[in-house]
C-alpha positions as CSV (number, residue, x, y, z in Angstrom):
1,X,-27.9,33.1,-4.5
2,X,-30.5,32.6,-7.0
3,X,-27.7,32.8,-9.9
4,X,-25.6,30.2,-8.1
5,X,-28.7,27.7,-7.8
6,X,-29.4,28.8,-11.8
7,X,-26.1,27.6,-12.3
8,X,-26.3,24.3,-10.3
9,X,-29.5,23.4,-12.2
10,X,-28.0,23.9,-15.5
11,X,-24.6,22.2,-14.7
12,X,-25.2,19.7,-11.4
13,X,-21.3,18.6,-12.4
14,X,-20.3,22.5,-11.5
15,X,-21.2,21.9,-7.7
16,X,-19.5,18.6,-7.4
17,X,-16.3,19.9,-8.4
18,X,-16.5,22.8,-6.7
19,X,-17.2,20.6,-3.8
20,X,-13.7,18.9,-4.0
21,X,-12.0,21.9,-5.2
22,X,-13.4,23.4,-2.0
23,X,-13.1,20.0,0.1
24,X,-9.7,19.6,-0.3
25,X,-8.2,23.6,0.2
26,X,-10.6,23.1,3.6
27,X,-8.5,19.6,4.0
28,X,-5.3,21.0,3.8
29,X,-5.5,23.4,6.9
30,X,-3.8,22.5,9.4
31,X,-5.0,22.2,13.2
32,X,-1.9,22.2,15.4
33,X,-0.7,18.7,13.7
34,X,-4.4,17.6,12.8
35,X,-5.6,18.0,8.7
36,X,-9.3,17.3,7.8
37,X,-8.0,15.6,4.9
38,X,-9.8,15.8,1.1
39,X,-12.6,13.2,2.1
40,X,-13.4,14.9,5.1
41,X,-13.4,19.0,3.5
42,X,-15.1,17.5,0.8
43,X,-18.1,16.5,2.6
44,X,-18.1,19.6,4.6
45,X,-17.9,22.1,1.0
46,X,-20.7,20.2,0.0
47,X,-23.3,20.4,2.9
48,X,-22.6,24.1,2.5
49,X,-23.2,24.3,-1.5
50,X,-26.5,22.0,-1.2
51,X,-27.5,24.9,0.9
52,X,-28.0,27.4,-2.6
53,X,-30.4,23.7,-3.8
54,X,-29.1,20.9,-6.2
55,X,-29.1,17.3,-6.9
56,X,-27.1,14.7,-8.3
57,X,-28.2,12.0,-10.3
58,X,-27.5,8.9,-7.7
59,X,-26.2,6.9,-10.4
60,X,-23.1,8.7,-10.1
61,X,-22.7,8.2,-6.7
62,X,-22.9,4.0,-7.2
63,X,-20.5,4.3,-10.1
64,X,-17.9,6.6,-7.8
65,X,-18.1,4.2,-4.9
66,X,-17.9,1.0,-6.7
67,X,-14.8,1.9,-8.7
68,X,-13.3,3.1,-4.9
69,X,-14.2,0.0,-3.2
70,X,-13.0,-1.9,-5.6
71,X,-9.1,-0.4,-6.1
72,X,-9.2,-0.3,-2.2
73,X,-10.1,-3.8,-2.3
74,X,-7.2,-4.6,-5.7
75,X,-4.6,-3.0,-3.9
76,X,-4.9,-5.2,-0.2
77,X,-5.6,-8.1,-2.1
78,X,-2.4,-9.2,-2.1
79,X,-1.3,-8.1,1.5
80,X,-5.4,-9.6,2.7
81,X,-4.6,-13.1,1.3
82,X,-0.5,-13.5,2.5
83,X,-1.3,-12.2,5.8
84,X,-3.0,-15.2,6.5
85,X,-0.8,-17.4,7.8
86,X,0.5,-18.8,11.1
87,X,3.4,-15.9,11.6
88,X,0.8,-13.1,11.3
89,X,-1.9,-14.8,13.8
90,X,-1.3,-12.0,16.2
91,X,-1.4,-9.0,14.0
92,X,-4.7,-11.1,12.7
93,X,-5.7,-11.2,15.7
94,X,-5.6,-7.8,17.0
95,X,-7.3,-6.4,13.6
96,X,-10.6,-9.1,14.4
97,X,-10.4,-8.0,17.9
98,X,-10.5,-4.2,17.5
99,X,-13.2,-4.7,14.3
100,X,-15.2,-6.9,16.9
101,X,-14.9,-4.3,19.9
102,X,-15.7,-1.4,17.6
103,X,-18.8,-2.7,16.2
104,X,-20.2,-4.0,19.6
105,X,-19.6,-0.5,21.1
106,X,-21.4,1.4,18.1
107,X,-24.5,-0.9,18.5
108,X,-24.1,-0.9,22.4
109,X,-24.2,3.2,22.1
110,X,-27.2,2.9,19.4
111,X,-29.1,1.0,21.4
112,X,-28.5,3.1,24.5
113,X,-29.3,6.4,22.9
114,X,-31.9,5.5,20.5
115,X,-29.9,6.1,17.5
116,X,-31.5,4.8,14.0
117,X,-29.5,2.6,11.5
118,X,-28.4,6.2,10.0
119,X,-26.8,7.8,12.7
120,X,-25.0,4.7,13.9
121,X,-23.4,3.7,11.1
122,X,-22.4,7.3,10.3
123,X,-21.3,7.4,14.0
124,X,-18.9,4.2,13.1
125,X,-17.7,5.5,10.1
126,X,-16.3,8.9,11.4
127,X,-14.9,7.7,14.8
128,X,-13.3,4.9,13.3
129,X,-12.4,7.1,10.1
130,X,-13.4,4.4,7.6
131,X,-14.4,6.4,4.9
132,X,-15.9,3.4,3.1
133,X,-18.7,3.0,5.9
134,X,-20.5,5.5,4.5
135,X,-20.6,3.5,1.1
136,X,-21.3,0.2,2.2
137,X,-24.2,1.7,5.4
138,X,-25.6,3.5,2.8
139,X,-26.1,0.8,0.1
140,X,-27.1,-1.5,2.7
141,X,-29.7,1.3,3.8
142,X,-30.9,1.5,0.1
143,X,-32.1,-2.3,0.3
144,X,-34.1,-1.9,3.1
145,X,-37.1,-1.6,1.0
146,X,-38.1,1.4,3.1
147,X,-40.0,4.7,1.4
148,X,-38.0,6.3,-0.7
149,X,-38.2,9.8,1.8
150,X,-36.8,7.4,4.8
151,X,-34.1,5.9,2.8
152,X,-33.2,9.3,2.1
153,X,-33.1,10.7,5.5
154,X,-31.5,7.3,7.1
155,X,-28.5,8.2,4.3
156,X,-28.4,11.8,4.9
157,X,-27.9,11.2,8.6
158,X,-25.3,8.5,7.6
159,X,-23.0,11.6,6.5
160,X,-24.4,14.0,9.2
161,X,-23.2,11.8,11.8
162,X,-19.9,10.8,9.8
163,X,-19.2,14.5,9.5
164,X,-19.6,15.5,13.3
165,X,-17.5,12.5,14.4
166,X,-14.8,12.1,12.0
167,X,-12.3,15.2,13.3
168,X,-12.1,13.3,16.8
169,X,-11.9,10.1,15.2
170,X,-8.2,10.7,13.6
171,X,-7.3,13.2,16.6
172,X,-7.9,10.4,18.8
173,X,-6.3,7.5,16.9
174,X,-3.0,10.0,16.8
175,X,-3.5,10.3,20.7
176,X,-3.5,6.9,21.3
177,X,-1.3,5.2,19.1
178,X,1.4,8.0,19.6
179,X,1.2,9.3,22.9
180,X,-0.7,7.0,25.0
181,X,0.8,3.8,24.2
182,X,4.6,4.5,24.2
183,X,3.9,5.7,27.9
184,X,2.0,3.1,28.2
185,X,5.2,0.6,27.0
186,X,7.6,2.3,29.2
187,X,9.4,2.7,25.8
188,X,9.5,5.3,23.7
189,X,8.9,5.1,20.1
190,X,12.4,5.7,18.9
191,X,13.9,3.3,21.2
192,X,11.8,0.7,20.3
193,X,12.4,0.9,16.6
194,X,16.4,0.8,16.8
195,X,15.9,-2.2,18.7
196,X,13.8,-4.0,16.2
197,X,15.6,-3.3,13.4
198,X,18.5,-5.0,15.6
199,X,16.0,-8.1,15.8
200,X,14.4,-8.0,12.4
201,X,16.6,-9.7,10.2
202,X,16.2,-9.0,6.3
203,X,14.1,-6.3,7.5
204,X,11.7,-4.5,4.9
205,X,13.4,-0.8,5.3
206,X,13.9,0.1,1.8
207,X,14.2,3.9,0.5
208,X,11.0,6.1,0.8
209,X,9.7,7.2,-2.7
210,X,12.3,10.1,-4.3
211,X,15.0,9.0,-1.8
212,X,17.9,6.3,-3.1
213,X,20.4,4.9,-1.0
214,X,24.0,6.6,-0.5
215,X,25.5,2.9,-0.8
216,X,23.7,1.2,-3.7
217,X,24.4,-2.9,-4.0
218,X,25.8,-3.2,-7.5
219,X,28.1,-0.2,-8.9
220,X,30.5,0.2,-11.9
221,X,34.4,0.9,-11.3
222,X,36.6,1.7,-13.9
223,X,40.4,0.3,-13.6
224,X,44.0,0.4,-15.1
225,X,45.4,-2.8,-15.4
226,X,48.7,-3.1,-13.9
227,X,51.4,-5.8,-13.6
228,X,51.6,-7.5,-10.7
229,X,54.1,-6.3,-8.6
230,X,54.0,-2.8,-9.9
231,X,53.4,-0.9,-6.9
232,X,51.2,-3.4,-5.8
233,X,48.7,-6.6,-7.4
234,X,48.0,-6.3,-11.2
235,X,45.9,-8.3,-13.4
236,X,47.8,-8.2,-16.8
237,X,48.8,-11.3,-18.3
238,X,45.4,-13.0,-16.6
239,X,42.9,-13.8,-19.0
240,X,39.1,-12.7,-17.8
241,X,37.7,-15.7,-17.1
242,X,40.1,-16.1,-14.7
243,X,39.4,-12.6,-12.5
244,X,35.7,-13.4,-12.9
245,X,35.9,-16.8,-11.4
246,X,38.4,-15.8,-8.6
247,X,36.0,-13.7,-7.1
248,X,32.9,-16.3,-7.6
249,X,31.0,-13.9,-10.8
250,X,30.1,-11.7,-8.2
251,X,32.4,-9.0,-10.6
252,X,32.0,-8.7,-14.3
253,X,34.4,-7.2,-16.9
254,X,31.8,-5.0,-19.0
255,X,34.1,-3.1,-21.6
256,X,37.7,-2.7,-22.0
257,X,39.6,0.4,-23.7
258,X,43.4,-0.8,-25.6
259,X,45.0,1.4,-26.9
260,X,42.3,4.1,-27.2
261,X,40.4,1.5,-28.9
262,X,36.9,-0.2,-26.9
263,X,36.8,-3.8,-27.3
264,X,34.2,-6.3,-25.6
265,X,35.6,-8.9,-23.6
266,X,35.8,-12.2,-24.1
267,X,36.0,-15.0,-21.5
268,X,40.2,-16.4,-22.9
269,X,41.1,-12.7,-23.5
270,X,44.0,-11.5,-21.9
271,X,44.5,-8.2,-19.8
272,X,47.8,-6.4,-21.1
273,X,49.2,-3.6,-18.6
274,X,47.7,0.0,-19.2
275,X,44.3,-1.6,-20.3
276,X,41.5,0.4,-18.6
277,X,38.5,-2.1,-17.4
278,X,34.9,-1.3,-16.7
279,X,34.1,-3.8,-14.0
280,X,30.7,-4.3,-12.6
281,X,29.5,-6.0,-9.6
282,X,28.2,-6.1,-5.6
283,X,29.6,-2.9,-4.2
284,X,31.1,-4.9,-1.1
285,X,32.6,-7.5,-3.3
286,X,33.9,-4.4,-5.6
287,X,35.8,-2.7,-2.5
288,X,38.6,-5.5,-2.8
289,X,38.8,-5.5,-6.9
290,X,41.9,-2.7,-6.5
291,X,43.6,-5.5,-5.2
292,X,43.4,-7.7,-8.2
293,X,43.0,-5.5,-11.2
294,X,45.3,-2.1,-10.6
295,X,44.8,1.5,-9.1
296,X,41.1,3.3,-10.0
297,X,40.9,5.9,-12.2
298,X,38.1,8.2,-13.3
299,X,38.6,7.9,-17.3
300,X,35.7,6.3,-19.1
301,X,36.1,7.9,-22.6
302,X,34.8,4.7,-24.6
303,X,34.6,1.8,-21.8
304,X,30.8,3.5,-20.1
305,X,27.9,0.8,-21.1
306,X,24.4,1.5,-20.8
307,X,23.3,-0.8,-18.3
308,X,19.5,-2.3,-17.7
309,X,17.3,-3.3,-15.0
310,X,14.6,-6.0,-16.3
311,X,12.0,-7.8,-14.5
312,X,11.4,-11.4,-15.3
313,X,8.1,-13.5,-14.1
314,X,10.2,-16.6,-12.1
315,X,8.4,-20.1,-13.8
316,X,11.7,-22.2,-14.1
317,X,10.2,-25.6,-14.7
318,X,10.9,-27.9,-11.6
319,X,11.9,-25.0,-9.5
320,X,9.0,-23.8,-7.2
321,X,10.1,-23.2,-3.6
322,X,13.8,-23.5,-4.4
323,X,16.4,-20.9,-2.5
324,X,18.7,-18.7,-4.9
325,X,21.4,-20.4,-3.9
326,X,20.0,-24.0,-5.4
327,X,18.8,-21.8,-8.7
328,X,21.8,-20.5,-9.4
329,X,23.8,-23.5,-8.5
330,X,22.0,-25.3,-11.1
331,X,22.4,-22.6,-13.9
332,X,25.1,-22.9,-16.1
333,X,27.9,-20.2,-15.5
334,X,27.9,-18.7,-18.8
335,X,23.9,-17.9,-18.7
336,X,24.1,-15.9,-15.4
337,X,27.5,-14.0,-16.6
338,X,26.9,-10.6,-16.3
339,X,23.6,-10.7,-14.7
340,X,22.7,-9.5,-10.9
341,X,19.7,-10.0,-9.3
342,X,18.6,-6.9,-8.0
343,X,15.3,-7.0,-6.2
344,X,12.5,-10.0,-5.4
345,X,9.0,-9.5,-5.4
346,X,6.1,-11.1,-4.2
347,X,2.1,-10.4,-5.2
348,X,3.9,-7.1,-4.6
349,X,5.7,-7.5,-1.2
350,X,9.5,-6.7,-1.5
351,X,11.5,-10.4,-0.6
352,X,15.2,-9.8,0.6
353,X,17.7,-10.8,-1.5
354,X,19.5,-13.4,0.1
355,X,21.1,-17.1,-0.5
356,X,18.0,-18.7,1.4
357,X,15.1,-16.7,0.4
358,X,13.1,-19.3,-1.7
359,X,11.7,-18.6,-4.7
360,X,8.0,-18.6,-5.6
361,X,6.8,-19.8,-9.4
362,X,4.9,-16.0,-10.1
363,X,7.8,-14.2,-8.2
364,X,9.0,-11.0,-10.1
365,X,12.7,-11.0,-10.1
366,X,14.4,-7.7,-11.3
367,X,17.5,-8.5,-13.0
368,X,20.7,-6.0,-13.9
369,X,23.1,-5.9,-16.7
370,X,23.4,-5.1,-20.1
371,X,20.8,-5.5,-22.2
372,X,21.8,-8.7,-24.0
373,X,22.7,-10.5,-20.2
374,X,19.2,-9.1,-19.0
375,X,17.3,-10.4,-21.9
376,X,18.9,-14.0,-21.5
377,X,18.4,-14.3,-17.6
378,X,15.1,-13.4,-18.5
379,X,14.0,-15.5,-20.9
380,X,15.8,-18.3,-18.4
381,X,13.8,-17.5,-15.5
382,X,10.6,-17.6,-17.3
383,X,8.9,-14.5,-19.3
384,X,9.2,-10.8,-19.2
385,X,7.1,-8.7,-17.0
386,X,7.0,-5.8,-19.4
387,X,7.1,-2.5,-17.9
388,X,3.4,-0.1,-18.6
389,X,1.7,2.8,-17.2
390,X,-1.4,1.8,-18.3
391,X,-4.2,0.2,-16.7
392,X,-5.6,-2.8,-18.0
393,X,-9.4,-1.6,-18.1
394,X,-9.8,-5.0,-19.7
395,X,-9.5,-6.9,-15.8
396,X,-10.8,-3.7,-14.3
397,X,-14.3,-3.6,-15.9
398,X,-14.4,-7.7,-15.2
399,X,-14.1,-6.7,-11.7
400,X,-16.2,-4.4,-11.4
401,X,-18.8,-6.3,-13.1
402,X,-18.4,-9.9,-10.6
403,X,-18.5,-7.2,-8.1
404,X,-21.9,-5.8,-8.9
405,X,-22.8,-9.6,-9.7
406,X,-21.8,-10.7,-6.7
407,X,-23.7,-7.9,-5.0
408,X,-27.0,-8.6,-6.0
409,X,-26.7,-12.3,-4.7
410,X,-29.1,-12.3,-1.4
411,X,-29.5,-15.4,0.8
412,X,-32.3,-15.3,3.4
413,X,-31.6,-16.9,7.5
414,X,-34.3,-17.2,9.0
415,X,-36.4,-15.1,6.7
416,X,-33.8,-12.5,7.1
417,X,-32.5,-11.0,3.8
418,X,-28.3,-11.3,3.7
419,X,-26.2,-9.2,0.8
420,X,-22.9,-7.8,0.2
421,X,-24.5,-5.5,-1.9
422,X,-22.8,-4.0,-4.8
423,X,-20.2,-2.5,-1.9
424,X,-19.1,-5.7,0.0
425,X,-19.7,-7.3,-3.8
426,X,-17.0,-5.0,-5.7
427,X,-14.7,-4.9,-2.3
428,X,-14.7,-8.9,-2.3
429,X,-14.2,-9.2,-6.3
430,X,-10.8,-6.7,-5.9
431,X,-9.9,-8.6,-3.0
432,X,-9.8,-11.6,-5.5
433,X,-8.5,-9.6,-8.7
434,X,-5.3,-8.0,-6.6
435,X,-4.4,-11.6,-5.4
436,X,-4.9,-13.1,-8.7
437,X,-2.9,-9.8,-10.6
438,X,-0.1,-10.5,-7.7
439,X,-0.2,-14.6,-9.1
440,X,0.1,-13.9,-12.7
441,X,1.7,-10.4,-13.0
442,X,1.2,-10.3,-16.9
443,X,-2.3,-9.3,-16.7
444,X,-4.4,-6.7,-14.5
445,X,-1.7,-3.8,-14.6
446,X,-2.9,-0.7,-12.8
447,X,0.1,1.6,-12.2
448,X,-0.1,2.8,-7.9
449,X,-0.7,6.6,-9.4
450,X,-4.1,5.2,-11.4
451,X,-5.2,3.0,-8.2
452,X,-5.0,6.5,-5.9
453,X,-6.6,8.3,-8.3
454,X,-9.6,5.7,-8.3
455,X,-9.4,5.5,-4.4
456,X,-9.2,9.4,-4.1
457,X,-11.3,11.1,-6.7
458,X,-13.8,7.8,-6.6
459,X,-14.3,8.6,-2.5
460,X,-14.0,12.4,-2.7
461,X,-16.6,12.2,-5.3
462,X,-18.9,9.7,-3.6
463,X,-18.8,11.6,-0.2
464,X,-19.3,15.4,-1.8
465,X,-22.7,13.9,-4.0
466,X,-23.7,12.0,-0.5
467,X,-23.7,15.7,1.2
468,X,-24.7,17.3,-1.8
469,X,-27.9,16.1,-1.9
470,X,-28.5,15.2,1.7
471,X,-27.2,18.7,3.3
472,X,-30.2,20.5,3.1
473,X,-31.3,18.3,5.8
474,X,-28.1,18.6,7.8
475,X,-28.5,21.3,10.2
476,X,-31.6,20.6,11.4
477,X,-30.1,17.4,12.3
478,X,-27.0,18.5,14.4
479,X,-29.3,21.1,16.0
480,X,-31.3,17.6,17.4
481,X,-28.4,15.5,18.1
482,X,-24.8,16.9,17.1
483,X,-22.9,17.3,20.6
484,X,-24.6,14.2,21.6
485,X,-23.0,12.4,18.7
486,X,-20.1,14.1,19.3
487,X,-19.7,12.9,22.7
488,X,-20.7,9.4,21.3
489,X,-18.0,9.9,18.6
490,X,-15.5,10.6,21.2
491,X,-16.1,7.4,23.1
492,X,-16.6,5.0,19.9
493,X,-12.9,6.0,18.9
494,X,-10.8,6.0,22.6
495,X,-12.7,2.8,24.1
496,X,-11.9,0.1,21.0
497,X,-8.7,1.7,21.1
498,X,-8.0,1.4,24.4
499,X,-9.1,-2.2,25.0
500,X,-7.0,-3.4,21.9
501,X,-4.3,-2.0,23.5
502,X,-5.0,-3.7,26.9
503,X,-5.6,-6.9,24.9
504,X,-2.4,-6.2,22.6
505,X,0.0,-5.9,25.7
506,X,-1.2,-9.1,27.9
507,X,-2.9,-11.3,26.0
508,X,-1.5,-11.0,22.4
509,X,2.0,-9.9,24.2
510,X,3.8,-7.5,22.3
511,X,6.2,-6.1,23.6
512,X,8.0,-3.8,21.0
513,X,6.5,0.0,21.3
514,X,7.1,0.7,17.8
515,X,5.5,-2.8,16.4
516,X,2.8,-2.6,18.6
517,X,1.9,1.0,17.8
518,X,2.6,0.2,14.2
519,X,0.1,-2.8,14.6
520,X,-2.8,-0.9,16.4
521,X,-2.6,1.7,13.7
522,X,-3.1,-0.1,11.0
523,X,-6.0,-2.4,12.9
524,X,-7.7,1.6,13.0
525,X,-6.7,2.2,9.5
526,X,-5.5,5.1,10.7
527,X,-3.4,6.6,8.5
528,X,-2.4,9.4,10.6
529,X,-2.2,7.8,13.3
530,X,0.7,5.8,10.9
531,X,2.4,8.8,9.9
532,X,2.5,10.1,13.6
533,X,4.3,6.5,14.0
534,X,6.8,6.9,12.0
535,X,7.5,10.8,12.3
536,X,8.2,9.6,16.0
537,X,9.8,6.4,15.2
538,X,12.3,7.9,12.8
539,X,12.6,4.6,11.4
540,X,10.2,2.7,8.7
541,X,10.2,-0.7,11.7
542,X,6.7,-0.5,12.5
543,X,5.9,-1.0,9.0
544,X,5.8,-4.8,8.7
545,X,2.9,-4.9,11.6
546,X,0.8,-1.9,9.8
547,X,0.7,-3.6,6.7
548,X,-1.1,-6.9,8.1
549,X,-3.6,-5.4,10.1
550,X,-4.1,-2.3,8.0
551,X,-4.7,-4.9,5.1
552,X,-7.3,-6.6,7.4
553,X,-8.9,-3.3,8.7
554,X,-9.6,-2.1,5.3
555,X,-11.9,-5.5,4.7
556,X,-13.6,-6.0,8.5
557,X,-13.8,-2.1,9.2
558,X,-15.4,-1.9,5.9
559,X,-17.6,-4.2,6.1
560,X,-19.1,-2.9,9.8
561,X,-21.6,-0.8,7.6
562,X,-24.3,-3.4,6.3
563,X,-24.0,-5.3,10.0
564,X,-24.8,-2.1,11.9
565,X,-27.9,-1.3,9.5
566,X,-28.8,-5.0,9.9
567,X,-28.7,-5.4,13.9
568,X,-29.3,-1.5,15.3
């Protein structure tokens, strides 16, 4: 092994990779239905290479966990600030209560066993699975003031004790949240999903990314104007104006074909017989147009049109909080011809399109049309929202920076020194820059695949140099302590659990499986647990709950790093 540690001394990079390389082929086994994951491999692969001797520069390791924190903070930002509000109090609720229970248990257990700050915070990161424990327990470690030999050790048994607990910790969440609870309901998972899609009105089940719906809401047909009475209703000799307004613009005459000839339409044109008609429109408004236009035919040799969706930042002056119905009863007919409304957004949040959904000054609106219609309704609304894949480093490094700001801020209670530190610093400051990105959507843009790849390769990367440089100390620590942690691990995950679950049911009353188990999932940030959810569910219901508390978990579970290191 000496050529492997000649290697690592020469190029330190060459065992971090190989770390995640390694990390996430170990992740990707599968235990009956249980994965380690990437984070979790990662940190394993690199206790084993620290074994051959190498170091990374700690520097590396702050730079990898402040641009995590931060995305994982920029991306709940939006969800963290809407969700608190009067119709989420229970799902707020439960995510306090379980972040509450959890941390009193892991301090309860610390001080019962003699654990140091270490071991219990590593001990709440891995049977919690909060990944970001380790982060924020560590950096709250470093500021101690402690030797530098005994912040060391305290961090290395941060990840020792992460390690040995985090298998159990997402076993157990998929236990509880899948098995025990629907049993514990009287309802099973499935059942309980049909009937709250039955109840949830407007309900947020949209396509899952790659999938697009069989029925979409606005479709092009393409007709042949008959006369009316020619084997049934005709259009010809009605101009197009007319055929528009009769069915309240919810149709639009796009292109029509005369005598092998495309002309564009004009609203005092009249239809002659044998004209074929591209007509666009609502798909269940489009079902009747047979009836007023002629019989359907598939030629569209010159009548197709390119057709465009565009998104428009909603800033109509004197028209904050008004429903779509008031908006577009107020717009002049002949600047919303031709232009559908295709999709609502909110600081990111999908809004259904309906008469009375009310509309938000900073809502993004997705328009579709033609181009020219688009560009119009647009420019009416408010501004563009132009489309980019590229992240605005601009906003980003600003973040960072208040983070890291914010971070360094301490205020001392009772001669007791209080920080964020650059963790809870850089997780508040994306908090703060996601909510402000979802305000004003024209500046901050970071596309969802950049964000992962922050969250994913800025963790992985964080974890692997945390057991790369503190895994030469690793097995003599789970020779001391490991099945007792274990054991502790065990009882950290099922008891919060368990009680939020009792507390769910009778005190916060829910009394939907799917919503419930959706909620108590995302109160875990348990993302498998999630997936187990919905893979029983067969239905994306349990969504709307997850997303609330799951927001919430990611700040208070987070957060449970610098407490424990501050009161164990």
């Amino acid at each position: 092994m000496d050529w492997l540690h000649h290697v690592f001394q020469k190029s330190p990079e060459t065992a971090l990779f190989l770390s995640l390389a390694a990390g996430y082929l170990i992740g990707q086994i599968n235990f009956g239905k249980f994965q380690l994951g990437g984070v979790g491999g990662s940190l394993l692969a690199a206790v084993v290479v620290s074994q051959v001797g190498v170091q990374i520069d700690n520097g590396v390791k702050s730079v990898m966990f402040a641009v995590f924190i931060y995305a994982v903070g920029y991306d709940s930002g939006p969800q963290f600030f809407n969700s608190l509000n009067r119709r989420t109090l229970r799902e707020i609720a439960m995510a306090v209560f379980l972040a509450v229970t959890a941390l009193v248990t892991v301090i309860g257990c610390a001080k019962v066993f003699g654990l140091n700050k270490g071991l219990a915070a590593g001990l709440a990161g891995g049977a919690l699975t909060q990944s970001a424990i380790i982060g924020t327990a560590g950096d709250a470690i470093a500021r101690l003031g402690l030797p530098a030999q005994e912040t060391k050790a305290l961090q290395a048994d941060v990840a020792i004790a992460y390690a040995v607990t985090y298998v159990f910790g997402s076993l157990g969440a998929i236990i509880v949240c899948v098995n025990i609870l629907p049993k514990f309901m009287g309802q099973s998972l499935k059942e309980a999903s049909i009937e709250a899609e039955k109840s949830l009105a407007g309900g947020l089940g949209g396509p899952a990314p790659g999938q697009v719906s069989a029925l979409p809401p606005l479709v092009g047909r393409t007709y042949r104007v008959m006369l009316d009475g020619a084997g049934g209703a005709g259009a010809a000799g009605r101009t197009v104006a007319d055929i528009e307004m009769d069915e309240q613009d919810a149709i639009t005459i796009e292109r029509i074909r005369r005598a092998g000839h495309a002309i564009e339409p004009q609203p005092d044109m009249t239809l002659e017989p044998g004209d074929i008609v591209l007509v666009v429109g609502r798909r269940e408004v489009m079902a009747g147009a047979a009836a007023q236009l002629g019989e359907e035919v598939a030629d569209t040799d010159g009548v197709s049109v390119v057709m465009q969706k565009r998104q428009g930042v909603f800033a109509m002056r004197g028209m904050n909080h008004w429903t779509m119905r008031a908006v577009r009863a107020t717009v002049d007919r002949d600047m919303r011809h031709g232009v559908y409304v295709h999709a609502v957004t909110r600081a990111g949040m999908p809004l259904p399109v309906l008469p009375e959904t009310r509309l938000e000054h900073g809502d993004v609106i997705t328009f579709y049309g033609s181009p020219q219609d688009t560009k119009r309704a647009v420019d009416a609304a408010g501004y563009e929202l132009p489309y980019s894949d590229k992240t605005d480093f601009i906003y980003m490094g600003v973040g960072i920076v208040v983070g890291l700001l914010i971070g360094l801020i301490v205020v001392r209670v009772g001669g007791i020194p209080i920080t964020l530190g650059s963790g809870g610093g850089c997780l508040l400051a994306g908090l703060v820059f996601g909510w402000m990105r979802g305000k004003h959507p024209m500046y901050g843009v970071m596309p969802p695949a950049a964000s992962q790849l922050l969250k994913d390769f800025g963790l992985a990367a964080f974890v692997a140099v945390v057991g790369l440089n503190s895994g030469l100390q690793a097995v003599v620590t789970v020779k001391q302590s490991g099945l007792t942690i274990f054991l502790l691990g065990e009882f950290v995950t099922l008891f919060p659990l368990l009680l939020a679950m009792l507390f769910g049911r009778y005190v916060l009353r829910y009394d939907n499986a799917a919503i419930f188990a959706g909620a108590l999932s995302g109160a875990r940030s348990a993302n498998p647990a999630f997936g187990g959810v919905l893979d029983k569910a067969e239905s994306p219901a349990p969504t709307a709950a997850f997303a609330v508390t799951y927001a919430l978990a990611n700040v208070l579970l987070t957060l449970l790093g610098p407490l424990i290191v501050g009161l164990v």
